[in-house]
C-alpha positions in Angstrom: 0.0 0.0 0.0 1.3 3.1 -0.6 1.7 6.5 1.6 -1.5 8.1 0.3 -3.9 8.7 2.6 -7.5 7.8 1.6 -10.4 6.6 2.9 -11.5 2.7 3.2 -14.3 3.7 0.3 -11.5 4.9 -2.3 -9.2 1.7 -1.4 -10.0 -1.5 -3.2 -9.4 -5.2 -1.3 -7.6 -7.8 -3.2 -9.2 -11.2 -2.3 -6.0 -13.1 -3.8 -3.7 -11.5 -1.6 -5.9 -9.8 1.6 -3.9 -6.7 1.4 -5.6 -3.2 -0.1 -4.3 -1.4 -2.6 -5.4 2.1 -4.3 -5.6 3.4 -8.1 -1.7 4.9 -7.3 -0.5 1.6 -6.4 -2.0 -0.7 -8.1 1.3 -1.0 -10.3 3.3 -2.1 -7.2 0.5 -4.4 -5.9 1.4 -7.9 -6.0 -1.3 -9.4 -8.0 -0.3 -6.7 -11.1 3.4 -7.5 -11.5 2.8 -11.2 -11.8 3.2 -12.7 -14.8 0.8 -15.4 -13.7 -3.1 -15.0 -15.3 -5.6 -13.5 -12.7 -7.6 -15.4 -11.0 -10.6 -16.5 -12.8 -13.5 -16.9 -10.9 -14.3 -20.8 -12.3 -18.5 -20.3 -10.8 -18.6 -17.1 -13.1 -21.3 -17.8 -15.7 -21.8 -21.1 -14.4 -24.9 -20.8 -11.7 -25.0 -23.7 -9.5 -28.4 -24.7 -8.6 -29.0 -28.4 -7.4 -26.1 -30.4 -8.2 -23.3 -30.9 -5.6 -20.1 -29.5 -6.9 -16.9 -28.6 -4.6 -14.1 -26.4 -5.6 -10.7 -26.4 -3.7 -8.1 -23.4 -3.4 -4.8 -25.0 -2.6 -2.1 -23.4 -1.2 0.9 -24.5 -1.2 3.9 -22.6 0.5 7.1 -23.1 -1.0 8.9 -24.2 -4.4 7.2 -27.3 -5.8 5.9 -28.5 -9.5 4.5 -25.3 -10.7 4.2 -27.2 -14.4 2.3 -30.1 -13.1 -0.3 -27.9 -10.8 -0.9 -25.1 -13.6 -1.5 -27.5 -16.6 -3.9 -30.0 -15.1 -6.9 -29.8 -16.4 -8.8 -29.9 -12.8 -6.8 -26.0 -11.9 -8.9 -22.9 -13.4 -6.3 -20.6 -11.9 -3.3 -19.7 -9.8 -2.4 -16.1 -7.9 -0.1 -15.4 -5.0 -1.7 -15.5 -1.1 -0.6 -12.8 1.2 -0.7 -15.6 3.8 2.1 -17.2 2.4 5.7 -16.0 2.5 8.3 -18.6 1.9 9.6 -18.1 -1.9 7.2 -20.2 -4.6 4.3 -20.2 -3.0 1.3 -19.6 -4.9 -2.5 -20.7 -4.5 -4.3 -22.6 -7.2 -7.8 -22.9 -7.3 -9.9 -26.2 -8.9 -12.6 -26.0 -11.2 -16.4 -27.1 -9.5 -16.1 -30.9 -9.4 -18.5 -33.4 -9.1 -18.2 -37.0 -6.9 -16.8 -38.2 -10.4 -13.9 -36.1 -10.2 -12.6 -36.8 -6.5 -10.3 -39.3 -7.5 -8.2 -37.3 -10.4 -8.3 -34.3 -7.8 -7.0 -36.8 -4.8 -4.4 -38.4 -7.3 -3.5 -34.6 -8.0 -2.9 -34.1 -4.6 -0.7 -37.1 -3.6 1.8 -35.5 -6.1 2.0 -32.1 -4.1 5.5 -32.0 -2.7 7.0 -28.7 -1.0 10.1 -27.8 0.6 9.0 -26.5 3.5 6.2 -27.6 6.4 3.6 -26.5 4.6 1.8 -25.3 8.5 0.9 -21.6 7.2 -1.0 -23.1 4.3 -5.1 -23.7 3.8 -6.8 -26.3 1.5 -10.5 -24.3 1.6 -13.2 -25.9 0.0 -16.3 -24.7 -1.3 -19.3 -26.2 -2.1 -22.4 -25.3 -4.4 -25.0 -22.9 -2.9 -28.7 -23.4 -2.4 -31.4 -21.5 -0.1 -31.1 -25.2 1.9 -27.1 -24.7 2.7 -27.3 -22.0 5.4 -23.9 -21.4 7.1 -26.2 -21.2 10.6 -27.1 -24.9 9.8 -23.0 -25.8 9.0 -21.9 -24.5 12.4 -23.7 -26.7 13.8 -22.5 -29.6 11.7 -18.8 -28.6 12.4 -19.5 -27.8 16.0 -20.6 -31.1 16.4 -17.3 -33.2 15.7 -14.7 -34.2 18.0 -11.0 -33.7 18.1 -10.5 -36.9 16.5 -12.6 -36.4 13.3 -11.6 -32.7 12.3 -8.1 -34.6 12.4 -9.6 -37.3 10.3 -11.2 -34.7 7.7 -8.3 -32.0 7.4 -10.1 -29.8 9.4 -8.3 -27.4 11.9 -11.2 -25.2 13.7 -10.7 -26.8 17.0 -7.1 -25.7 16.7 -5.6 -22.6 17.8 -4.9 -21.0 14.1 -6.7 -17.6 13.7 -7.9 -18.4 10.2 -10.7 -20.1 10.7 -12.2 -19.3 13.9 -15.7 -21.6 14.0 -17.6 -18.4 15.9 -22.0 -18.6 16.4 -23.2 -16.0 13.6 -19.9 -15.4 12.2 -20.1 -15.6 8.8 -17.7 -13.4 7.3 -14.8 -12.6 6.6 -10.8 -14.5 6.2 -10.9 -15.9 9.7 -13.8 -17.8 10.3 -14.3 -21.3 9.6 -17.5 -20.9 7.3 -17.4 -17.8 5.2 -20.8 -17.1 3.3 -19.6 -14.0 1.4 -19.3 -15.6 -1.9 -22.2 -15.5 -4.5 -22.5 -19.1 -5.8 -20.5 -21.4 -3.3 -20.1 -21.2 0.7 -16.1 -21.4 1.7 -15.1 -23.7 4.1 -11.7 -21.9 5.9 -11.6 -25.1 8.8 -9.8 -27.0 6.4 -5.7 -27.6 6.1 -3.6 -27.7 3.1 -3.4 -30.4 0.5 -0.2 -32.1 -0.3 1.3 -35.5 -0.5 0.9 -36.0 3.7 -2.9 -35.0 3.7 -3.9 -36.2 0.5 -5.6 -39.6 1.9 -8.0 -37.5 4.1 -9.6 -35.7 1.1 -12.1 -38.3 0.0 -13.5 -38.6 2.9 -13.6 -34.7 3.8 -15.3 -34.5 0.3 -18.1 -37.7 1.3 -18.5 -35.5 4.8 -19.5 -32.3 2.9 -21.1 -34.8 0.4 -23.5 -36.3 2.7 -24.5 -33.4 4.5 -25.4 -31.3 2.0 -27.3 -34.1 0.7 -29.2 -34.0 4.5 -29.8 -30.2 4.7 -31.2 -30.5 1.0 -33.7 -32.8 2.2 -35.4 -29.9 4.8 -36.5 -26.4 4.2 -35.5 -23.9 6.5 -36.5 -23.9 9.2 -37.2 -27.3 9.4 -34.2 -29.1 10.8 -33.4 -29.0 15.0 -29.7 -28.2 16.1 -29.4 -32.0 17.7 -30.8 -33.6 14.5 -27.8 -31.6 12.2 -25.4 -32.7 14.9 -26.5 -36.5 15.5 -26.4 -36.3 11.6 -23.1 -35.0 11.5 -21.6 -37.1 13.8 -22.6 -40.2 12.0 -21.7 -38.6 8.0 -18.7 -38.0 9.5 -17.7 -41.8 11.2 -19.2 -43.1 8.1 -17.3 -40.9 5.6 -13.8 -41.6 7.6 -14.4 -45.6 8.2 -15.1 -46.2 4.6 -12.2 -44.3 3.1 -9.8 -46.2 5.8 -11.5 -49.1 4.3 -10.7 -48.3 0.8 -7.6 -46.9 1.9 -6.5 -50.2 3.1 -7.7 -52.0 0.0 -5.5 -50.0 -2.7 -2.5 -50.9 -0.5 -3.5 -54.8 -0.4 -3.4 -54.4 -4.5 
């Protein structure tokens, strides 16, 4: 940002790399000096209505395979993250997939090799909106899992990081755990990144979001109780985790 002082109004926000910039320094802002493509939004013309699609944004911090990430066919786009700081790190984002796709995405993954930890990295996900996927009625399916499933599913809300805080009516913003801003999908923040060490969590992160927005597209608001979406959750969640461990196990007898 530079020295000029103006008000918030006359400043626009950069949602690639949360930082503000103004019509003066928009040549030194980040996102404009890349030679990278902008980020293309891959909903844009595409209005998701019943079907379940999921999108990821994977960050990954730190030189890797650029070449292999940007030319799959799954990635719609790529931009730096202010979030990020080690030297290569960029964040890609998928196109919407469907259950058809989450194997070539997971193979995707398993290839994802950095050379650093990786810990100051997210793996968001979003998933296709409808007037049945309130993020009121997703706090309660997050708030319902224990320690031991977040850990299962990649998802870090019961942690300490201040990225994803998973707060009662907050909706909003880069540090909550559900963020409802967006016009076609809801963002999930609670998840971690995506690399080679995570990658056999994502199938059954994607058959958790899978089943219950399969369950809330069952009941009109307000139909559902808080202890019904938790009981529900609960179970999508054991279900989703024991079956993938099951598969899991049967890839490596083969």
């Amino acid at each position: 940002m530079c020295d000029d002082r103006l008000c918030l109004d006359c400043q626009e926000y950069c949602e690639q790399c949360d930082e503000r910039y103004c019509p003066y320094c928009y040549g030194r802002h980040a996102c404009a000096n890349t030679q990278d493509p902008c980020y293309r939004d891959p909903y844009e013309g595409r209005p998701v209505r019943e079907p379940f699609t999921f999108g990821l944004e994977i960050e990954v911090d730190g030189n890797h395979d650029t070449d292999m990430l940007r030319n799959h066919r799954l990635i719609a786009g790529w931009c730096q993250d202010g979030s990020l700081h080690h030297d290569g790190s960029l964040e890609y984002q998928s196109e919407p997939m469907t259950m058809s796709q989450l194997t070539e995405i997971r193979r995707l993954v398993e290839r994802i090799a950095t050379d650093t930890d990786n810990t100051l990295s997210g793996g968001h996900m979003h998933i296709s909106r409808t007037g049945r996927q309130t993020p009121a009625r997703w706090y309660w399916a997050l708030e319902a899992l224990d320690g031991t499933q977040c850990e299962a599913l990649n998802m870090r809300h019961m942690t300490d990081t201040r990225w994803c805080e998973l707060i009662h009516g907050d909706y909003c913003g880069k540090d909550t755990a559900i963020n409802d801003t967006h016009r076609h999908t809801i963002e999930f923040r609670t998840f971690g990144p995506w690399h080679h060490d995570t990658a056999g969590r994502l199938d059954a992160a994607v058959h958790y979001m899978h089943a219950m927005w399969r369950f809330f597209q069952k009941f009109p608001v307000p139909k559902l109780k808080t202890r019904d979406i938790q009981a529900m959750s609960r179970v999508a969640a054991t279900q989703a985790i024991n079956d993938t461990n099951a598969t899991t196990a049967g890839r490596r007898r083969i």
